[in-house]
C-alpha positions as CSV (number, residue, x, y, z in Angstrom):
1,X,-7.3,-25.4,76.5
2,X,-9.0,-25.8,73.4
3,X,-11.4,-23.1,73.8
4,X,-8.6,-20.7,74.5
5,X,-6.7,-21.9,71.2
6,X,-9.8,-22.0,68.5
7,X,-10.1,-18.0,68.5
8,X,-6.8,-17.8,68.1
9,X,-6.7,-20.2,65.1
10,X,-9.8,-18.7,63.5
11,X,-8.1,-15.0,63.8
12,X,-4.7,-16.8,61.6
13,X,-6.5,-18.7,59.2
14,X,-8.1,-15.5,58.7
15,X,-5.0,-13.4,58.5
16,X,-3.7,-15.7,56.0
17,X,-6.5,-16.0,54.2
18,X,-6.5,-12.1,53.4
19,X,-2.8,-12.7,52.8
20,X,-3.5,-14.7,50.3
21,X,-6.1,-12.8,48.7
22,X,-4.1,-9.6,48.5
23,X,-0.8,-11.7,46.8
24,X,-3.7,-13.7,44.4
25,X,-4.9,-9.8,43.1
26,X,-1.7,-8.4,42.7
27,X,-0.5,-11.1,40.7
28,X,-3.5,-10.8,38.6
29,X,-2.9,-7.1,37.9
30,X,0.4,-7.4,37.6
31,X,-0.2,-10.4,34.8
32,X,-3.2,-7.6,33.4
33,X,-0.6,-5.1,33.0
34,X,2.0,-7.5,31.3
35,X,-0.3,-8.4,28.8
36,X,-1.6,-4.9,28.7
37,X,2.0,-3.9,27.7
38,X,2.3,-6.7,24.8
39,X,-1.2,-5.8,23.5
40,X,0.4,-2.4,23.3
41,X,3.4,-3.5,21.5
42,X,1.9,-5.6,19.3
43,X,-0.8,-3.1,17.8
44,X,2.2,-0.8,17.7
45,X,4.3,-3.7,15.2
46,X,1.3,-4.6,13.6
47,X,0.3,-1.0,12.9
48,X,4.1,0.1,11.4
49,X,4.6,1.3,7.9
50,X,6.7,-0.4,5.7
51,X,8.6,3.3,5.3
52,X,9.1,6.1,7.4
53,X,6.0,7.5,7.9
54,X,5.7,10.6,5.8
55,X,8.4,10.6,3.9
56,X,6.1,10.3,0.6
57,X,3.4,11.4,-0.6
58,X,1.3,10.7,-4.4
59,X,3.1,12.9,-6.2
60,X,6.4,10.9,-5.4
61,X,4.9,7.7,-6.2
62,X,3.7,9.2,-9.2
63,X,7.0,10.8,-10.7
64,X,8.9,7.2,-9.5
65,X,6.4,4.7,-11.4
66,X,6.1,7.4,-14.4
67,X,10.4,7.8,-14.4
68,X,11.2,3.6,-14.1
69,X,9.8,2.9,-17.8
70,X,10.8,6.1,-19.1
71,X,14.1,5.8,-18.1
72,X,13.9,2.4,-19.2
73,X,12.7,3.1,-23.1
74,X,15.8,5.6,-22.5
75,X,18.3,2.4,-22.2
76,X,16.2,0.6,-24.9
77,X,16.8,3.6,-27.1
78,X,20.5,3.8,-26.2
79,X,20.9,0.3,-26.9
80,X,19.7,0.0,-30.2
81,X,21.9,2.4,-31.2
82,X,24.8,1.1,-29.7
83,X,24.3,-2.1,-31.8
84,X,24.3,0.2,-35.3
85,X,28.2,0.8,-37.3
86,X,29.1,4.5,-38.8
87,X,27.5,6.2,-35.7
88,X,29.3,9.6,-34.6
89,X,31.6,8.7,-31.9
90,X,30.2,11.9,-29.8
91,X,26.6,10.6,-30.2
92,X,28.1,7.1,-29.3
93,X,29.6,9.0,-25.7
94,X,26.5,10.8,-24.9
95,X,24.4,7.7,-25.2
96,X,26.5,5.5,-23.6
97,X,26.6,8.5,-20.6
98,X,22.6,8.7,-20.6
99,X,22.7,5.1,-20.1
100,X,25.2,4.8,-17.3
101,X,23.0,8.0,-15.6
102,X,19.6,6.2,-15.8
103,X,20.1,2.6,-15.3
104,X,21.3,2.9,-11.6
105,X,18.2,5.5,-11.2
106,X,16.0,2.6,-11.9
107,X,17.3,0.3,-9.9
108,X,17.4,2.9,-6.9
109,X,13.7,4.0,-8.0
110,X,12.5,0.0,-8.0
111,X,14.0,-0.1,-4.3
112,X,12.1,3.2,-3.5
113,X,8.8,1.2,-4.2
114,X,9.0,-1.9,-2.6
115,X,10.0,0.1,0.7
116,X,6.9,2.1,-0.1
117,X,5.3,-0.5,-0.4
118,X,3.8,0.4,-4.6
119,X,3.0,-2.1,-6.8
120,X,6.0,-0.8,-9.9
121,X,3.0,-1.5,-11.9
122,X,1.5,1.6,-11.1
123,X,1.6,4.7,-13.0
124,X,2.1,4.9,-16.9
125,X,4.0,1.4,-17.1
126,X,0.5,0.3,-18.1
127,X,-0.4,2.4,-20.9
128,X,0.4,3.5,-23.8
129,X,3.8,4.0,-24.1
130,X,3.9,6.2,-26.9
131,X,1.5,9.0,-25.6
132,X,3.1,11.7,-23.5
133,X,6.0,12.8,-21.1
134,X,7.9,12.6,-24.2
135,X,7.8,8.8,-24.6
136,X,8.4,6.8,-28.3
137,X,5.6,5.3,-29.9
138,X,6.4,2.2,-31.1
139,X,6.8,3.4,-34.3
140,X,9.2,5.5,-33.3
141,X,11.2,3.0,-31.8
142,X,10.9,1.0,-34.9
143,X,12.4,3.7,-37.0
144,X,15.6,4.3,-34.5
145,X,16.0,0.0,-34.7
146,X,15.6,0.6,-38.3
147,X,18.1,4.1,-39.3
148,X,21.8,3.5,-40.1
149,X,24.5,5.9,-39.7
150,X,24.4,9.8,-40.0
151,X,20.4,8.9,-40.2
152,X,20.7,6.9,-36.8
153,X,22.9,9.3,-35.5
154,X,20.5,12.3,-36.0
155,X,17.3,10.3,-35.2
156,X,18.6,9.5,-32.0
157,X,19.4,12.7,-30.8
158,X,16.3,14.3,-32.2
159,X,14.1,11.6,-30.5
160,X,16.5,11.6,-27.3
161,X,16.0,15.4,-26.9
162,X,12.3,15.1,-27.0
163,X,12.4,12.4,-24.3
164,X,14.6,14.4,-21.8
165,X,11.8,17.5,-22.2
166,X,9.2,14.8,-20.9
167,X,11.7,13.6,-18.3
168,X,12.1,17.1,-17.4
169,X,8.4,17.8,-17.0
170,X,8.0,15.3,-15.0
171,X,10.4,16.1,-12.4
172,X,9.6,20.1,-12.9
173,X,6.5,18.4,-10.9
174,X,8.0,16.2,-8.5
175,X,10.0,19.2,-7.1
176,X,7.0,21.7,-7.0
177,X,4.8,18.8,-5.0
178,X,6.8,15.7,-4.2
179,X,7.9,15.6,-0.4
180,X,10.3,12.3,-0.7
181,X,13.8,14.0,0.0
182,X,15.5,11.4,-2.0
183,X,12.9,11.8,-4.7
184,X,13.0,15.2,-4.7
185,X,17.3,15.2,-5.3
186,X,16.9,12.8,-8.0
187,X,14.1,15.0,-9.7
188,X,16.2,18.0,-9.4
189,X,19.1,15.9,-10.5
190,X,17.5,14.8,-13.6
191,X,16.5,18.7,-14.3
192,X,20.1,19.7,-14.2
193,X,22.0,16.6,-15.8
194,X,18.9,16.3,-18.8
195,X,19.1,20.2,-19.3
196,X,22.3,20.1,-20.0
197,X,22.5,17.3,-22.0
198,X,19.5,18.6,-24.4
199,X,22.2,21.5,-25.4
200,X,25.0,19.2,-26.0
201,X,22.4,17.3,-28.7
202,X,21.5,20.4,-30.0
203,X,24.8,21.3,-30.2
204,X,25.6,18.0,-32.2
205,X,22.6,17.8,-34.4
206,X,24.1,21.2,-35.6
207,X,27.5,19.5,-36.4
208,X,26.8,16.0,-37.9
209,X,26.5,15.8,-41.7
């Protein structure tokens, strides 16, 4: 009897055997592939830009680190003259315009860098703000601080019209090599809006006595 059982028990135990062996190799390659996947995934996450990938390219992160402080010795300028008496209440609306124009764009440009992922640092924030793109010198802003009246009136829009040609420049560029679309709408905004305002200070310069 036990003769007849033991090949019968050997052929089982090795049926099982090569049962279990089969179930032990897919689970490994099933686990393989899991962590396959994750690797995957992970590189994938690990690998993602902090903005849409090619949305940008230099010449936007140029023109938006160039345009924050220029736009921001704009609202410097505006506000010193905002503090004077006896200015002309026309030159007293455009300034207070430029400044309601700009001050948003800087905080919409600030927002473009950090998704880019730029130090706002970069660009011309560093140097000398007087040289270039139509930026004061800070003996230039001293004089505005310094003018009263008609003076401060006529200072400011002389200065402020030499500022929006640098403005203009610099956005001239963006839209001939930026790729940003939102960059690229403001610079052509600021082309428009700063053309326009240049003649109304022309147009004022002319008038005030």
């Amino acid at each position: 009897m036990d003769n007849y059982l033991m090949p019968k028990l050997r052929t089982t135990l090795t049926v099982t055997a090569a049962l279990a062996a089969a179930v032990t190799l897919a689970a490994c390659s099933s686990s393989t592939g899991s962590m396959g996947g994750m690797n995957h995934g992970g590189a994938a996450m690990s690998s993602a830009p902090t903005m849409t990938a090619g949305t940008n390219n230099t010449a936007d992160v140029t023109f938006v680190t160039g345009m924050i402080p220029h736009h921001t010795q704009a609202v410097t300028m505006v506000d010193s003259l905002l503090k004077k008496d006896g200015i002309d209440p026309k030159v007293i609306a455009l300034a207070a315009q430029i400044k309601a124009e700009q001050a948003p764009e800087i905080d919409t440009m600030t927002g473009w860098l950090t998704t880019w992922g730029v130090p706002e640092s970069t660009g011309i924030s560093g140097m000398d703000m007087g040289t270039g793109m139509g930026m004061m010198s800070e003996e230039d802003m001293s004089a505005l601080d310094a003018a009263t009246g008609t003076e401060a009136s006529k200072l400011f829009l002389t200065q402020m019209t030499q500022h929006h040609e640098g403005a203009i420049g610099m956005a001239n560029t963006e839209v001939s090599s930026g790729q940003d679309p939102d960059a690229l709408a403001l610079a052509k905004n600021i082309v428009s809006s700063q053309t326009e305002e240049i003649q109304t200070m022309t147009d004022l310069l002319n008038t005030i006595q």
